[in-house]
C-alpha positions in Angstrom: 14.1 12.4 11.7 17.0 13.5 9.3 16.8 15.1 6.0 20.5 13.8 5.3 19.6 10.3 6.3 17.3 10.5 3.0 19.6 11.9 1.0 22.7 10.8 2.0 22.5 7.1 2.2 25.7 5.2 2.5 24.5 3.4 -0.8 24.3 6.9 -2.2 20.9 5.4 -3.8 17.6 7.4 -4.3 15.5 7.5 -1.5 11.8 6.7 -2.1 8.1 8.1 -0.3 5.7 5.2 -1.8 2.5 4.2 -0.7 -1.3 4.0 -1.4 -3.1 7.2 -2.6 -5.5 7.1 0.5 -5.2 4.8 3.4 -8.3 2.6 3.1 -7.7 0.2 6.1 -5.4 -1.3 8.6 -4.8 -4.3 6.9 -4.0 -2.9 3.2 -1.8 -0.5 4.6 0.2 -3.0 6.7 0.9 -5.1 4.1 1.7 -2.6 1.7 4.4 -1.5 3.9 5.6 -4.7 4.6 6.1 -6.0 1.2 8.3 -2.7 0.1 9.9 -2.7 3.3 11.4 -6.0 2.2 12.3 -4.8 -1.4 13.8 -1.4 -0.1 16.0 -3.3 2.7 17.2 -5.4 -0.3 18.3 -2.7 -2.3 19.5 -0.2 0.4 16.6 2.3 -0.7 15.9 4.6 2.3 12.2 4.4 2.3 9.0 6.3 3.8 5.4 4.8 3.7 3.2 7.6 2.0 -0.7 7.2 2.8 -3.0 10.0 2.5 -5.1 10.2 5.7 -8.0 12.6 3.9 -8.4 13.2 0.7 -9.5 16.9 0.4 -9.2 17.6 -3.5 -11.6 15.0 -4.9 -13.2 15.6 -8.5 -16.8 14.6 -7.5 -18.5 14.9 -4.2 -19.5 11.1 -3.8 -15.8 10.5 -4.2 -14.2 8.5 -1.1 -12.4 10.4 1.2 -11.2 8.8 4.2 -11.9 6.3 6.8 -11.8 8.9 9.5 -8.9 11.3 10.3 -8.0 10.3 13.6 -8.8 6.8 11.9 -6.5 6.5 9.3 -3.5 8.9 11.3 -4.0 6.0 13.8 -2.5 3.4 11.1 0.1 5.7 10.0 1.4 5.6 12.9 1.1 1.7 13.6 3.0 1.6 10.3 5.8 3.8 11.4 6.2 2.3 14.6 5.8 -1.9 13.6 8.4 -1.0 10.4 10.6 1.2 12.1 10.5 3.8 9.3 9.2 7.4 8.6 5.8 8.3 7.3 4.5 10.9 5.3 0.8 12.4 4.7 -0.8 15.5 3.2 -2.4 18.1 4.8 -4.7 21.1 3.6 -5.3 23.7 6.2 -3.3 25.2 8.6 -5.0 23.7 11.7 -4.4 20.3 10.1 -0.8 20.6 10.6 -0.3 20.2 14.5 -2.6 17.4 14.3 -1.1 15.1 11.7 2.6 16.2 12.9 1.8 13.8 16.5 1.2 10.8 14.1 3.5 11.6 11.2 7.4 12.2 10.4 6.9 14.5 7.1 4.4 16.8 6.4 3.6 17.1 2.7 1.8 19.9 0.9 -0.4 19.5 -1.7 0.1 21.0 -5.0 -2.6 23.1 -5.5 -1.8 24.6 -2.2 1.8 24.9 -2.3 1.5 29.0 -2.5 -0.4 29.2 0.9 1.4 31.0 3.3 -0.3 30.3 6.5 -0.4 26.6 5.7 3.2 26.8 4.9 3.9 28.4 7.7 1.9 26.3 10.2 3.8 23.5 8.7 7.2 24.8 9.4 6.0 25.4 13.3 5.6 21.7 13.8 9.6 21.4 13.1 8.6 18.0 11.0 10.3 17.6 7.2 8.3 20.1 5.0 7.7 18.8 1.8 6.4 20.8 -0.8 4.6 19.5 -4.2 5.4 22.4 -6.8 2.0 23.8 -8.2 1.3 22.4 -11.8 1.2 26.3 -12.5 4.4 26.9 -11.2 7.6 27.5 -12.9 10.6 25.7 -10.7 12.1 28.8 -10.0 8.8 29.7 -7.9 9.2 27.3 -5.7 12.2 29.1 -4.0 10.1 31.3 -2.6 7.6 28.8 -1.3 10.5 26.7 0.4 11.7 30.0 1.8 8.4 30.3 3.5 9.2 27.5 5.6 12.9 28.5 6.6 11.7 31.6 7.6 9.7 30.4 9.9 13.0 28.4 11.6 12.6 25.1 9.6 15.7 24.0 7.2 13.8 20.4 6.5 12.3 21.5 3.5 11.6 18.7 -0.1 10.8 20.0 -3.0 8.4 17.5 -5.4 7.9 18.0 -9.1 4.6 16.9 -10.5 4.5 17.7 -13.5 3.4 20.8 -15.4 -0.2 21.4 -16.8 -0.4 20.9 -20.3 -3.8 22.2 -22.2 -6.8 21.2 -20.4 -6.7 17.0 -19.0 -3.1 16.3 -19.4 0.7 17.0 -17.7 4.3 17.3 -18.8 7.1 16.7 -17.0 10.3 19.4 -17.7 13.0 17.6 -16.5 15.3 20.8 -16.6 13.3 21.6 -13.1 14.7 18.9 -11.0 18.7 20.6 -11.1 16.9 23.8 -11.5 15.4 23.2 -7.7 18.7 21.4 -6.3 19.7 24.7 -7.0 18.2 25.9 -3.7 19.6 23.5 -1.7 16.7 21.1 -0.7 16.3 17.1 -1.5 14.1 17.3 -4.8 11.3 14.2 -5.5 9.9 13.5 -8.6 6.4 12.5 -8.3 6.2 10.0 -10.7 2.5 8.2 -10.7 0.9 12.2 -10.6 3.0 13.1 -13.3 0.4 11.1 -15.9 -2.4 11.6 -14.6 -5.3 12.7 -16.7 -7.4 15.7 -15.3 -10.7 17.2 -16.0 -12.0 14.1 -17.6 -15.9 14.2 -18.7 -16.9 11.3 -16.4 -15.4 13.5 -13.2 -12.7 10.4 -12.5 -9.5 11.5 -13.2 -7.6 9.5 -15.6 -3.8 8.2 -16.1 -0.8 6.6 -18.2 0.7 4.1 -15.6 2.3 2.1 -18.4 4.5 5.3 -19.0 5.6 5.1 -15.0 8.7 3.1 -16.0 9.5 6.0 -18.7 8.9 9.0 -16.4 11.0 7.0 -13.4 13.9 6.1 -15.7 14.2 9.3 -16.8 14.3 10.8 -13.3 17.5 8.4 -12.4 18.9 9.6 -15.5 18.3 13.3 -14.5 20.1 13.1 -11.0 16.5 13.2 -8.7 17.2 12.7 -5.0 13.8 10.7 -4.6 10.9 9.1 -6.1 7.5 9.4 -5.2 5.2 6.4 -6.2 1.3 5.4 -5.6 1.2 2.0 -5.4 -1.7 -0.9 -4.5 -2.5 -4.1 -4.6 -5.1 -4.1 -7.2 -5.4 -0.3 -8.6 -8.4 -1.3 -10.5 -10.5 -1.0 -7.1 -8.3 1.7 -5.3 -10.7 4.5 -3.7 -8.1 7.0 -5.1 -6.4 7.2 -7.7 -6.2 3.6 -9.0 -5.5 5.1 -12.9 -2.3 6.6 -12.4 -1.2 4.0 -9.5 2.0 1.2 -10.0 0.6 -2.2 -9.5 2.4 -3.6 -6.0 3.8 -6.7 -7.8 5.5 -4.6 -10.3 7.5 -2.4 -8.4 10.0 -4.7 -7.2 11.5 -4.9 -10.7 11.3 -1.5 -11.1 13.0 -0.5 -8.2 15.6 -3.1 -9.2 16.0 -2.0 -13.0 16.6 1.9 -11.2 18.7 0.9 -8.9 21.3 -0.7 -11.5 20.5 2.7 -13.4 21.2 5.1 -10.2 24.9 2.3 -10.1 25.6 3.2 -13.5 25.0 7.3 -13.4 27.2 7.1 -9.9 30.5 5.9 -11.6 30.7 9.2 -13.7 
């Protein structure tokens, strides 16, 4: 797969990695896929299914996380191949990264762990996209030296993802000055919009979120120049496994998509 085909889209739209938090079956996952498959086509959105085949930073520890890793790569891959477009799933260690790259198109780094070299590293080896969530501890100019990581190691298909920043203890900011801040380094930059509100360290050990405020966050990405979106979506987030307080309801993103699309029309006749 192509970084540029992302990117630059004859459409010159945004391009968009959107999916559940965790893949929790088959059958949600196909029809996830299938319904923004349709909405993307429409609107000449390059698009990459995003499902989560672990999830390895949970709150709790009677928090799901996963079907099964061989499981759950298994569907990824059934999604790819029925749909015809590229998928996209975290991993934590460096021994996860071979693994997930036979099943996957991009390889996406958590956060937390975005400053790990050998993971980074391990990452670039596969010769799969690279893309890199910037820590919520970062600064954007620090993630220069986390993309560099990877091109050192002989990979130029680096992403960079903001995420927002921490702000005092159980809530995030986004700083929109970091999106042209890390174009400057020459790599597609995402702006994660459904992890940018979440709500951490809550007393109940469930993370909490703002998804009324994803429309807000989203627009203003558009408006900033961002090459991508990143969006958590589900059928019904009030039973997701993961995640279902910061996640976009599936039946609402069609809209949305359409109301950024005309905004994305707008910005590129100036």
């Amino acid at each position: 797969m192509d970084i540029q085909q992302l990117k630059n889209n004859p459409a010159d739209n945004f391009f968009l990695l959107a999916g559940p938090c965790v893949i929790e079956g088959e059958e949600m996952a196909m029809d996830i896929a299938e319904k923004i498959v349709k909405i993307t086509e429409r609107l000449q959105i390059p698009y990459v299914f995003k499902g989560s085949y672990r999830k390895a930073n949970r709150s709790r520890l009677d928090s799901f996380t996963g079907i099964g890793d061989e499981e759950a790569l298994r569907v990824l891959r059934k999604v790819g191949q029925s749909f015809g477009i590229p998928t996209v799933t975290d991993i934590h260690t460096a021994e996860e990264a071979e693994m997930a790259a036979e099943y996957v198109d991009i390889l996406q780094i958590p956060a937390f762990l975005c400053r790990q070299t050998d993971l980074l590293a391990a990452a670039a080896k596969t010769r799969k996209i690279v893309n890199i969530k910037k820590g919520q501890f970062l600064s954007p100019e620090a993630m220069q030296f986390a993309a560099q990581k990877v091109v050192e190691c002989g990979n130029q298909n680096v992403m960079l993802t903001e995420r927002g920043t921490t702000f005092g203890y159980q809530d995030l900011l986004v700083d929109y000055r970091g999106i042209p801040t890390m174009q400057q380094f020459g790599f597609p930059v995402i702006l994660d919009v459904t992890h940018s509100l979440q709500q951490p360290n809550q007393t109940s050990g469930v993370t909490g979120g703002m998804p009324t405020l994803i429309e807000t966050i989203a627009r203003a990405g558009i408006a900033t120049g961002v090459d991508g979106l990143f969006i958590e979506t589900h059928q019904d987030p009030s039973v997701a496994k993961s995640d279902g307080a910061n996640m976009l309801r599936l039946d609402l993103l069609e809209g949305l998509l359409e109301r950024l699309t005309a905004i994305r029309q707008t910005i590129n006749k100036f």
